[in-house]
Backbone as a printed PyTorch tensor [residue, N CA C, xyz], in Angstrom:
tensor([[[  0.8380,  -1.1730,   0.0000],
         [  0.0000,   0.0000,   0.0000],
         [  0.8910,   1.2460,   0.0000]],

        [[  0.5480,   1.6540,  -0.8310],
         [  1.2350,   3.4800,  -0.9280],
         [  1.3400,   3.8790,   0.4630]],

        [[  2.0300,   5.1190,   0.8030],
         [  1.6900,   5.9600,   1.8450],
         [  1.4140,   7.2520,   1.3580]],

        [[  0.9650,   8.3090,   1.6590],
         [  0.8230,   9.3770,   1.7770],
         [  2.0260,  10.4300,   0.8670]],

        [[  3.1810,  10.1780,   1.3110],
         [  4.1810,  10.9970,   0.2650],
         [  4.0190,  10.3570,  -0.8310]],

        [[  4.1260,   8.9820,  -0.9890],
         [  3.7820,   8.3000,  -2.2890],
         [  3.0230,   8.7730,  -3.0760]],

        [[  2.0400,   8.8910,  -2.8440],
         [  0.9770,   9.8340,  -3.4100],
         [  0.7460,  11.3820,  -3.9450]],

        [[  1.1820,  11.6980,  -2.8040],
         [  1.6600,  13.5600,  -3.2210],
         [  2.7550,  13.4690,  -4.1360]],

        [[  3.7740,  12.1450,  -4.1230],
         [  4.8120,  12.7160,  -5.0410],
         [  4.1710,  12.2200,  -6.7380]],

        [[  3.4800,  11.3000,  -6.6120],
         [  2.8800,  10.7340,  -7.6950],
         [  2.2830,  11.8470,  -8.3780]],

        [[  1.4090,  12.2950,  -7.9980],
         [  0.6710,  13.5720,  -8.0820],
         [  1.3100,  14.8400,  -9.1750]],

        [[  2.1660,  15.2250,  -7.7300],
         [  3.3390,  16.3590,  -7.9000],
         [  4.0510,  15.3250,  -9.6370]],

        [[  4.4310,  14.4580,  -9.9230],
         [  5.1510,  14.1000, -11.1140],
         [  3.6480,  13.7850, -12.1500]],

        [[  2.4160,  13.3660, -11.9740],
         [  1.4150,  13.5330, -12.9240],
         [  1.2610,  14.9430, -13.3760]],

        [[  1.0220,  16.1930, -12.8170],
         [  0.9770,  17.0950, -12.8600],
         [  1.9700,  17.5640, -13.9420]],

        [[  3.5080,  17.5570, -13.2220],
         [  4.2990,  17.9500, -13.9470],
         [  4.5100,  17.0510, -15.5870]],

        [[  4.5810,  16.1650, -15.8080],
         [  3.6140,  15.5430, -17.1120],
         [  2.8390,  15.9390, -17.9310]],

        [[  1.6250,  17.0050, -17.3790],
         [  0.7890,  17.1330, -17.7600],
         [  1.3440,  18.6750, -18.7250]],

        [[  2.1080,  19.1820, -17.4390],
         [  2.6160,  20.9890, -17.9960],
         [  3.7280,  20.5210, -19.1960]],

        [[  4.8410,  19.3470, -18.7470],
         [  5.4600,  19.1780, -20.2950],
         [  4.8170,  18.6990, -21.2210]],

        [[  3.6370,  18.3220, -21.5270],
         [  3.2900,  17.6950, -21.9490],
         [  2.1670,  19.0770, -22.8870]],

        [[  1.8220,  20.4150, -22.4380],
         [  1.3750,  21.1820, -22.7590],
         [  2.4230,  22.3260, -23.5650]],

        [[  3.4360,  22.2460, -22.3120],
         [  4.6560,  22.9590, -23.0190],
         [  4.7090,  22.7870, -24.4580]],

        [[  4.9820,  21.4450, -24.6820],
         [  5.4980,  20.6680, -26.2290],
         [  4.3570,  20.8670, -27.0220]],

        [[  3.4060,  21.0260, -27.0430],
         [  2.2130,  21.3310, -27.8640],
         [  2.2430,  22.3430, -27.9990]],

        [[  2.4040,  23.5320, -27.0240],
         [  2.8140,  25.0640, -27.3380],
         [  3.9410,  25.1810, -28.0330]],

        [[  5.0220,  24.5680, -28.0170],
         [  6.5510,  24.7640, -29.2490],
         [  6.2340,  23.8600, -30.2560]],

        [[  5.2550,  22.8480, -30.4070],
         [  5.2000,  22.6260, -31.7910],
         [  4.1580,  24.1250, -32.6850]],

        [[  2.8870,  24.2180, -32.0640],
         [  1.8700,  25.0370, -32.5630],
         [  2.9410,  26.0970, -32.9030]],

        [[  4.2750,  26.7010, -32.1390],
         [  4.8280,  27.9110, -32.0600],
         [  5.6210,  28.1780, -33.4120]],

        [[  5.7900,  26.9750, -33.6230],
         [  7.0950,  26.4850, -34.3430],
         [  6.5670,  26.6000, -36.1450]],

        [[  5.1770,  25.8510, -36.0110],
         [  4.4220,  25.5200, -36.7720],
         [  3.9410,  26.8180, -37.8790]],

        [[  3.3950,  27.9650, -36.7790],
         [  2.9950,  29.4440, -37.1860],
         [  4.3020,  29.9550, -37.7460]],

        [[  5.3860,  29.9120, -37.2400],
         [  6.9660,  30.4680, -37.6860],
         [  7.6110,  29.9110, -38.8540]],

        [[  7.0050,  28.6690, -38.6110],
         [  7.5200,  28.0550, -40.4740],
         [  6.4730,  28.2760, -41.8900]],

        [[  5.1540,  28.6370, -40.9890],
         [  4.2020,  29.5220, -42.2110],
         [  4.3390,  30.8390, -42.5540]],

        [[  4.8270,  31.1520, -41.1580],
         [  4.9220,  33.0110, -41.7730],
         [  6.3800,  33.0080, -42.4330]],

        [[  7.2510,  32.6130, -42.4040],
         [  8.7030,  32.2000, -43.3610],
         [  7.8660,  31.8800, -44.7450]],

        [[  7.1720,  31.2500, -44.7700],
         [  6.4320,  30.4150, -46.0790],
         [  5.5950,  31.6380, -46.6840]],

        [[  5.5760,  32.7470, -45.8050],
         [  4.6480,  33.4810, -46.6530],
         [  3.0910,  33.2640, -46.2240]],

        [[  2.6080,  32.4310, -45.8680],
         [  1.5570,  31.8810, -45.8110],
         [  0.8740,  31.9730, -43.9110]],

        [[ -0.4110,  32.1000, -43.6060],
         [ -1.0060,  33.1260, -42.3690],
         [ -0.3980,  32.1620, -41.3970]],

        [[  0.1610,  32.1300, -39.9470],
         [  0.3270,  31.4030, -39.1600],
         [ -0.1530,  30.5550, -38.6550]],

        [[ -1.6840,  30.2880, -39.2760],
         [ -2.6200,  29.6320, -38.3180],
         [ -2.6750,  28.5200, -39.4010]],

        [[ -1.7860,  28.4250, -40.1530],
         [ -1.9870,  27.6380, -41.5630],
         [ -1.5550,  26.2060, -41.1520]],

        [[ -2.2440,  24.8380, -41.6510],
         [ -1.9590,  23.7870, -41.0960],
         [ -0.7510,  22.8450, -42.3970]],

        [[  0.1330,  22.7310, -41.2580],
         [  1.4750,  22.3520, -42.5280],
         [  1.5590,  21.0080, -42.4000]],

        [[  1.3180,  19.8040, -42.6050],
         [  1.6290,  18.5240, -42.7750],
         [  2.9320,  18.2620, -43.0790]],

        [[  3.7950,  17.3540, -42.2510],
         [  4.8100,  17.0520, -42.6820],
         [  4.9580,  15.5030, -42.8170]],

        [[  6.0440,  15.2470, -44.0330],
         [  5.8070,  13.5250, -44.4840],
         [  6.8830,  13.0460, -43.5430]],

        [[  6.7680,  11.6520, -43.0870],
         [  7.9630,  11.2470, -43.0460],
         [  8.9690,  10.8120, -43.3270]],

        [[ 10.1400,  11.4410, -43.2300],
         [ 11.2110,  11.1400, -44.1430],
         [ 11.6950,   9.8770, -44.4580]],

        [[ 11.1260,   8.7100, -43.9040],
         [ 10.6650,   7.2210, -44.2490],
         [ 10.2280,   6.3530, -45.6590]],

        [[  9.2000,   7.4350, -45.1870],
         [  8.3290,   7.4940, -46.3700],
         [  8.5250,   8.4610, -48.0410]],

        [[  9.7060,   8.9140, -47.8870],
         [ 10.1660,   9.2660, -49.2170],
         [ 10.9540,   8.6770, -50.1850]],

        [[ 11.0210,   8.7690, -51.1420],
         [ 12.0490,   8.1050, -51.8950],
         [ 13.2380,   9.2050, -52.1820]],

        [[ 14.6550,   8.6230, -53.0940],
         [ 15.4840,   9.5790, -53.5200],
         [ 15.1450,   9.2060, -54.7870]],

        [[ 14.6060,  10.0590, -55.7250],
         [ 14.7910,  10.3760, -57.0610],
         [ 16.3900,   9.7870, -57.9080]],

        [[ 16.1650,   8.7570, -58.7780],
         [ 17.1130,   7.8790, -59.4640],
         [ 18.2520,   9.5960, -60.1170]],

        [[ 19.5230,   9.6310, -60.1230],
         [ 20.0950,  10.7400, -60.3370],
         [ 20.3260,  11.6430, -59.5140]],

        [[ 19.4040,  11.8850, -58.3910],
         [ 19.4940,  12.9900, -57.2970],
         [ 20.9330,  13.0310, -56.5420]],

        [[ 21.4310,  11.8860, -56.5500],
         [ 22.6600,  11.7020, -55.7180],
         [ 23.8330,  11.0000, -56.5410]],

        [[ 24.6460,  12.0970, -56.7130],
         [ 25.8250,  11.9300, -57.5820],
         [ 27.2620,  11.9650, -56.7110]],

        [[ 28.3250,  10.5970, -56.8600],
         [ 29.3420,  10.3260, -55.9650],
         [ 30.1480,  10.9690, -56.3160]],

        [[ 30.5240,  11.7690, -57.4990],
         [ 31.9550,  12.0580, -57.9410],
         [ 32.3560,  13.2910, -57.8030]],

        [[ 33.6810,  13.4280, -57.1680],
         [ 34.5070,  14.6820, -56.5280],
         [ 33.8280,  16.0080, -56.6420]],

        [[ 33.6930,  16.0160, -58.6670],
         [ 33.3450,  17.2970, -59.0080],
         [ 32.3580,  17.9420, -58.4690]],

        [[ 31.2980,  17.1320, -58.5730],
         [ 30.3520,  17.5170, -58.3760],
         [ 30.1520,  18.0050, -56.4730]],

        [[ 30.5140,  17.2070, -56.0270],
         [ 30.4960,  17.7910, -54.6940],
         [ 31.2950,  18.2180, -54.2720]],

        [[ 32.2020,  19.1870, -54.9410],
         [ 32.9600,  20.2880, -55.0860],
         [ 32.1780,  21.6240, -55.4360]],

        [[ 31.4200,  21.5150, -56.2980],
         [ 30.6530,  22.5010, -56.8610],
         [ 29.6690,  22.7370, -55.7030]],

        [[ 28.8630,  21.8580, -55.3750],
         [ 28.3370,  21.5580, -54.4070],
         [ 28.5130,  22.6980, -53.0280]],

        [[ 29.4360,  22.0460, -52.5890],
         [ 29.8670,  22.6680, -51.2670],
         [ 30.5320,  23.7430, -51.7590]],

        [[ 31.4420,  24.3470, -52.7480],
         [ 31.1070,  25.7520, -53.1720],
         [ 30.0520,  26.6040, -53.0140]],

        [[ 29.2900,  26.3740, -54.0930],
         [ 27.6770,  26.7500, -54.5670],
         [ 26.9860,  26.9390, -52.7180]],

        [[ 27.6530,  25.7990, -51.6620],
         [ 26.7230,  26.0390, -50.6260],
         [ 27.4930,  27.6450, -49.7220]],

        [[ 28.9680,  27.4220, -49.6430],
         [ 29.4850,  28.2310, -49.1360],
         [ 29.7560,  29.7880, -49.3060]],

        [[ 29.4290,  29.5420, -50.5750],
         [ 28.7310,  31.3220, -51.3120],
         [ 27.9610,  32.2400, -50.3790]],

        [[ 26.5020,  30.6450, -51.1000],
         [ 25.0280,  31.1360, -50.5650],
         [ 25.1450,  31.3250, -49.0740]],

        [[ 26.4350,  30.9510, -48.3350],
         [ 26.3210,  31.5590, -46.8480],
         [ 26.8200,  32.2230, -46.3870]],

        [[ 27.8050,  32.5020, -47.1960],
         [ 28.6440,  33.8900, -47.1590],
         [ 28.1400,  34.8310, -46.8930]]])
């Protein structure tokens, strides 16, 4: 049988569960509005995302040879310049 702190602490850790558990729904929703208004599109906008599981790579998309991922990581280090 439980005792008494058992309980309050059970409690005290359901509780706190409950607030992370609200937290994380507030930084996704937060997150969610911030990647629509980037998009251009109203914050309240509902964005579906796939899982990256569930995608394929396009036959060609991924090329092994030097040059190219030379150009590559050029072309990237520009654009961050």
């Amino acid at each position: 049988m439980a005792t008494l702190p058992d309980l309050l602490e059970a409690q005290a850790e359901s509780a706190q569960a409950d607030f992370d558990l609200q937290a994380a729904i507030g930084a996704l929703e937060s997150a969610q509005g911030d990647l629509a208004t980037v998009l251009g599109l109203p914050a309240h906008t509902q964005i579906q995302v796939e899982n990256i599981n569930d995608l394929s790579i396009p036959d060609g998309a991924i090329k092994s040879d030097e040059t190219t991922r030379g150009r590559f990581i050029a072309d990237f280090v520009t654009e961050v310049e």
